[in-house]
N, C-alpha and C positions, 0 to 999 in steps of 0.2 A: 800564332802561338796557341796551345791545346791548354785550357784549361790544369791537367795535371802538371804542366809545365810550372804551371804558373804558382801551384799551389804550394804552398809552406807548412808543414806543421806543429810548429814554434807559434804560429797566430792562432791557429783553429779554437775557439771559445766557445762555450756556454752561452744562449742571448740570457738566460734568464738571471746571472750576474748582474748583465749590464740594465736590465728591467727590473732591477728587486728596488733599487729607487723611485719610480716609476710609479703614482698612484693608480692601482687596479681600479677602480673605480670610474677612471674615463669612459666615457660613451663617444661613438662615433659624432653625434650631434655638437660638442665640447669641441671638437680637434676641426682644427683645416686643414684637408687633405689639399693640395695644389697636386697635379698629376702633369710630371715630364716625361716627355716619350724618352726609348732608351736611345744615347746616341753612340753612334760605333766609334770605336777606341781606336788607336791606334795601333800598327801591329803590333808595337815594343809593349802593350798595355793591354792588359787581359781584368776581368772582375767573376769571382771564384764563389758561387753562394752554396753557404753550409745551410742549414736547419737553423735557422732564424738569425742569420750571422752573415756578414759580407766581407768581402777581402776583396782590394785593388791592388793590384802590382804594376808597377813603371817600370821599365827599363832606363836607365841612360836619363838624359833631360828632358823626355819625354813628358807633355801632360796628364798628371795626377788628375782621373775624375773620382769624388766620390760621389753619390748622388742616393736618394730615397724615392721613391712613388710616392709613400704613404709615409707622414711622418715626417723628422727631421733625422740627422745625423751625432747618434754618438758615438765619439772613437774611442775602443777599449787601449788597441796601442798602434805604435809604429815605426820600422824602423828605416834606415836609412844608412845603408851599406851592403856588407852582403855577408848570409849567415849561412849558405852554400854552396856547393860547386854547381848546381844544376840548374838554379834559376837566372835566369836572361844569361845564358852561357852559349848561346848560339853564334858563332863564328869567330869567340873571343880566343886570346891567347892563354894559352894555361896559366902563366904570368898573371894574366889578370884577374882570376878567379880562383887561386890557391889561399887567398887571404879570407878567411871564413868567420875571419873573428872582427868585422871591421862592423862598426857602428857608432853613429852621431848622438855623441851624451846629448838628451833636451829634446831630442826630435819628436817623440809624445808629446811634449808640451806645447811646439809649435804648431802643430798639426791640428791638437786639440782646437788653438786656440784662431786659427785662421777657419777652422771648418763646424766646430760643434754647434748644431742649433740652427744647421742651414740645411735646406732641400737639395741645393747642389752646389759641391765646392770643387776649381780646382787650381791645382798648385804643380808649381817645377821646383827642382831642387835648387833654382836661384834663390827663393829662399831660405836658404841656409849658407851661414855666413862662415862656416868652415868646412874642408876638405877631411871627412875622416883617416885615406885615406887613399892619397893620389894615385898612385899607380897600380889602384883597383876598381873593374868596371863597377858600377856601383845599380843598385835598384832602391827604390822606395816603397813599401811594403805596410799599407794599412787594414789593420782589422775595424770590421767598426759594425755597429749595429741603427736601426731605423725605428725610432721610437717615439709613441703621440705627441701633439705639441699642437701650441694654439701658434698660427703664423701670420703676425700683423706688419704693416707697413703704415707710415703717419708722414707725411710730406711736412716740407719746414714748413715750422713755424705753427702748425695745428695741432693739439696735444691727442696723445698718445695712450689708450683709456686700456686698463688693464685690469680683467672682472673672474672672478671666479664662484662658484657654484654655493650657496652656504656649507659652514663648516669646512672650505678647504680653501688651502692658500696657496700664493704665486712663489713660482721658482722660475725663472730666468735663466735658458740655456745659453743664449747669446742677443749681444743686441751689436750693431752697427749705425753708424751715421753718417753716410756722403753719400755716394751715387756711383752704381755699376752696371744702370738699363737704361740708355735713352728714352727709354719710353716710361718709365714710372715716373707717375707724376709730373707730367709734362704738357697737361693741357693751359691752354694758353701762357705758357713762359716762353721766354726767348729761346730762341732754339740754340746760339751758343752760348748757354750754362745749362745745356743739356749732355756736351759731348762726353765728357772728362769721365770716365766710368771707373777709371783708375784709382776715384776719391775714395775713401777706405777710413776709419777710423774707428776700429774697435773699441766698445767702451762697457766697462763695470757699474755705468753709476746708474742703469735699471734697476741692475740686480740689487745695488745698495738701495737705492730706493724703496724697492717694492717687493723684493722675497720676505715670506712671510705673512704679507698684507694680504687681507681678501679680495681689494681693488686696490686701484691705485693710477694717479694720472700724472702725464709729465708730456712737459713741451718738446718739440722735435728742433730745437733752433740750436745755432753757434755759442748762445753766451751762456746756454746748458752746458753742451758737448766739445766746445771747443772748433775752432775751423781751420781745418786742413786745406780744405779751397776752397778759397774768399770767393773766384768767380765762378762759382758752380752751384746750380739749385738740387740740393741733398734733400734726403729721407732717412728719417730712421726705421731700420730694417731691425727687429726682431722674434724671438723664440718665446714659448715658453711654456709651461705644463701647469695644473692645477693638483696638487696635494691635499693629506691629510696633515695636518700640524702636529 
């Protein structure tokens, strides 16, 4: 699938929207770059880059990547159904593609909140717990932009130290708590409460904690965040930027 194919221009945005929250003031020194190579998509799945702006497109149940080099991920929108007749329309029945007005109310929000504040996120439309509408091929369709961010990891149980530069305070993109790499934080643990990568448990109470604050520190354990699986050795995974107050 070509690139034009894939493109939409109902998403095409501005990055400097989605960076005017964003304190200018970062220095490369400030941010942790992690750098993932790019990994090839599927055919049904193309990624479309404008002038400081990205877009993924999915075809069908296909694997949603979003992904950043530099920076983490923030999604301006996204949708989920289909808003023309010419995107992933290849070999489909007319039938399936005459419905143009088809889209999942909430699906930014889900999106947001499964991906924002990560280097690389992906999703299938299993996640989504209704049918906009059935008897239309459907795609999944995110804008999003890659934007600086300090990216820490705190294995259980050791606390979590969140610093920033004088005069400027923490904001918290996203933070998680369980475990989705066999290998983080794995040295001498049992190897099975390593497997379970599926453990997942997004959680607000960084952000409650420490947006705002110039530092700030918090335990990575269960009777903080709560435990989604008891036999699994978790980390807490998060984002986050340094501002002006």
């Amino acid at each position: 699938m070509s690139a034009s194919n894939c493109a939409h221009p109902a998403f095409l945005s501005s990055t400097a929207e989605l960076l005017s929250n964003t304190d200018t003031s970062l220095t490369v020194s400030s941010v942790s770059m992690l750098h993932f190579s790019t990994a090839l998509l599927l055919a049904a799945a193309c990624l479309v880059v404008s002038t400081g702006a990205h877009k993924a497109t999915t075809c069908g149940n296909h694997v949603h990547r979003l992904s950043c080099e530099t920076g983490v991920i923030l999604v301006q929108e996204s949708l989920y159904g289909r808003a023309d007749t010419q995107t992933c329309a290849g070999g489909k029945a007319e039938s399936e593609i005459t419905n143009t007005e088809c889209s999942l109310q909430g699906a930014d929000e889900t999106i947001k909140t499964r991906c924002n504040g990560k280097k690389v996120c992906e999703v299938t439309p299993a996640i989504f717990t209704t049918d906009p509408c059935s008897e239309t091929f459907k795609y999944l369709e995110t804008s999003y932009s890659c934007v600086p961010a300090t990216h820490l990891i705190t294995c259980e149980h050791s606390l979590a130290h969140l610093k920033c530069d004088d005069g400027q305070v923490i904001h918290v993109y996203q933070a998680d708590f369980g475990r989705r790499d066999p290998n983080i934080c794995s040295f001498r643990r049992d190897n099975q409460r390593l497997q379970n990568v599926k453990c997942s448990l997004p959680t607000d109470k960084v952000a409650e904690r420490c947006n705002g604050r110039n530092s700030c520190s918090m335990r990575a354990a269960p009777s903080v965040f709560g435990d989604s699986c008891p036999n699994t050795y978790k980390y807490l995974e998060l984002t986050y930027t340094c501002r002006s107050p």
